[in-house]
N, C-alpha and C positions, 0 to 999 in steps of 0.2 A: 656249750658248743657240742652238734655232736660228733661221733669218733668219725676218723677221718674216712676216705672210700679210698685213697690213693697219697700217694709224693708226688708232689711237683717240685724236678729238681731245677727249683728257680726260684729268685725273688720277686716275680714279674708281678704286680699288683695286678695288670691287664688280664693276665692268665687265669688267677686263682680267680677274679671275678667272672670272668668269662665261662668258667667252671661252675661258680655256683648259678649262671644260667640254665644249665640241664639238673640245677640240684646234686651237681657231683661236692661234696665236701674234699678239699685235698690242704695237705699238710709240707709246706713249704722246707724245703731241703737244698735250698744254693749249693752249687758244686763251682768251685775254682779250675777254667777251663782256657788255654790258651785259644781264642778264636780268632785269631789269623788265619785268612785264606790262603789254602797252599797253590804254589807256583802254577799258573793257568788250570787253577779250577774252576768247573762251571758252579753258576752262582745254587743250580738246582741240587749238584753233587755234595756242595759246602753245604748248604741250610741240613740238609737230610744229615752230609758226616753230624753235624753236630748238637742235631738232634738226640742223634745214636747215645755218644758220645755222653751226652748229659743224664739222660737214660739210665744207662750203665755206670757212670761215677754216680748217679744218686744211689743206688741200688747199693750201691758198696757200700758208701758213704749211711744208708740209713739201717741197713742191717734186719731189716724188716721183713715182713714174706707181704705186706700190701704192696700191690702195682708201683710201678712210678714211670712217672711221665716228664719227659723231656724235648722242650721243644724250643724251634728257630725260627726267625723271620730275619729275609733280608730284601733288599731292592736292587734293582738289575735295570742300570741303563747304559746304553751302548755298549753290551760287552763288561761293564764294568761293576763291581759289587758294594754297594750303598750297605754298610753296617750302620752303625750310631755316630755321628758326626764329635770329631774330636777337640772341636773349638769353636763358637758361632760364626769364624769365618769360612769355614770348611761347609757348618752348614750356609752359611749364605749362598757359597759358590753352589751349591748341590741343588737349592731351591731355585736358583737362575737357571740352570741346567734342566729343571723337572717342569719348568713354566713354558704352557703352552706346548705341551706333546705329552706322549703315555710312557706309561715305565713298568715296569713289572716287579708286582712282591709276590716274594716266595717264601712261602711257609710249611715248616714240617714239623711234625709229630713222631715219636716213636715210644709204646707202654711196654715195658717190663714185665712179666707176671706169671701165669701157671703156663699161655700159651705161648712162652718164651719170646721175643722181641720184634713186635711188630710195629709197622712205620709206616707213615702216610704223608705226601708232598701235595702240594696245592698250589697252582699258580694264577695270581689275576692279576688284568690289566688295569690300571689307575690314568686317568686321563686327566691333565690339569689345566685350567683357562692359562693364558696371560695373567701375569700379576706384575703388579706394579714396584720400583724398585721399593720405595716407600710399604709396601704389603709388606715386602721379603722383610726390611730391614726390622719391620715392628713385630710379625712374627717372632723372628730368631730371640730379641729382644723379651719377648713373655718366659721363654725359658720353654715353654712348651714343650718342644721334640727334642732337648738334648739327650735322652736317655731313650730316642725312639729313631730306630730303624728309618735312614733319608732323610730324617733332621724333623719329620712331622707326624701329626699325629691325626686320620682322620677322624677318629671318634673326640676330638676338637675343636678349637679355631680352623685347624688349615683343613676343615671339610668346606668351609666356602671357598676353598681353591678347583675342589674336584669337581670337575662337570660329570664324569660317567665313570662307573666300574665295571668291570665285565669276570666278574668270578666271586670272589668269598670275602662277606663284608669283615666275617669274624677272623678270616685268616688275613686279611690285611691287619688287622689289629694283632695280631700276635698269635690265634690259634681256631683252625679252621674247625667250627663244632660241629659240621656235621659229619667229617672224618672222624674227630676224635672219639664220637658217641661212638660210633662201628669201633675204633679201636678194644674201645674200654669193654664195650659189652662181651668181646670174645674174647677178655680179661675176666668176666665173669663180674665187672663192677655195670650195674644196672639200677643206677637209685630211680631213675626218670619213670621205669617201666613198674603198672601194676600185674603182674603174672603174664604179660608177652614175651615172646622168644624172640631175640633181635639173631640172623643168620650174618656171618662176612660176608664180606663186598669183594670181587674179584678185581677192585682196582687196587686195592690192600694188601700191599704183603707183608708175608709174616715167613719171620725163619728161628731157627733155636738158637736161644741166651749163650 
């Protein structure tokens, strides 16, 4: 294997494969992290804190001078924040809830590294047909989205649920790649590029570690 380009401070299988889509190699560093939403937080300020948050305890945690990247997704309907469903009937109720209207995932990014901590949010719209109770009840059933953000997964079965997306297929699945490349590159991690200069993006911000 070769040496890593970065930490992903996760165990996300989603993530580290979604990574080695631009040929970033990263090296898996879970961090134990209370993610409970604080008292009337918006779902865009939560995803982002604990992006941070994951960031910075990997950092600790791996002791390293490579990058490290920590990131979140969540879903946002009514007001409300869709994390990972804590029993198949919590998801059931959430999939009757998401059928037949839009909901918004939210996902964020923040890398660690020489240009001290920078983070990037990304919000898209998911739109779901009608589903039948029968769909809901064999879905949850597969076991599918118990460990995914709204109870489903669309790089799955529940992508014949969604008729339309309107934002970021990759940050619906857990980490928006075309923020994350701008992240990393002005980390100075560039495996993708042959001798190009990749510049930031003024939708990115970045502040010190």
């Amino acid at each position: 294997m070769s040496s890593p380009d970065l930490i992903l401070a996760s165990a996300s299988p989603r993530r580290l494969e979604l990574l080695t889509t631009i040929d970033v190699v990263a090296c898996a560093c879970p961090v134990d992290l209370d993610e409970t939403p604080h008292v009337d937080e918006p779902a865009r300020d939560y995803v982002m804190r604990l992006a941070r948050e994951k960031a910075l305890a990997g950092q600790q945690a791996a002791g390293s001078e490579l990058p490290v990247l920590g990131g979140d997704t969540a879903l946002s309907v009514d007001g409300q924040i869709l994390g990972k469903p804590e029993s198949d009937d919590q998801a059931r109720a959430w999939l009757r809830n998401l059928s037949g209207r839009s909901h918004q995932v939210i996902s964020a990014v923040a890398v660690t590294g020489p240009a001290g901590l920078l983070e990037a949010c990304v919000i898209s719209d998911v739109h779901f047909r009608l589903m039948e109770e029968a769909e809901i009840n064999a879905y949850v059933a597969s076991g599918e989205g118990r460990d995914k953000a709204g109870g489903y997964a669309l790089q799955g079965r529940a992508a014949m649920f969604v008729s339309r997306i309107e934002g970021s297929w990759s940050g619906i699945v857990g980490l928006p790649l075309c923020e994350t490349a701008q992240l990393l590159a002005r980390q100075g991690v560039t495996p993708w590029l042959t001798g190009n200069e990749l510049t930031g993006n003024e939708s990115i911000r970045g502040g010190a570690s």
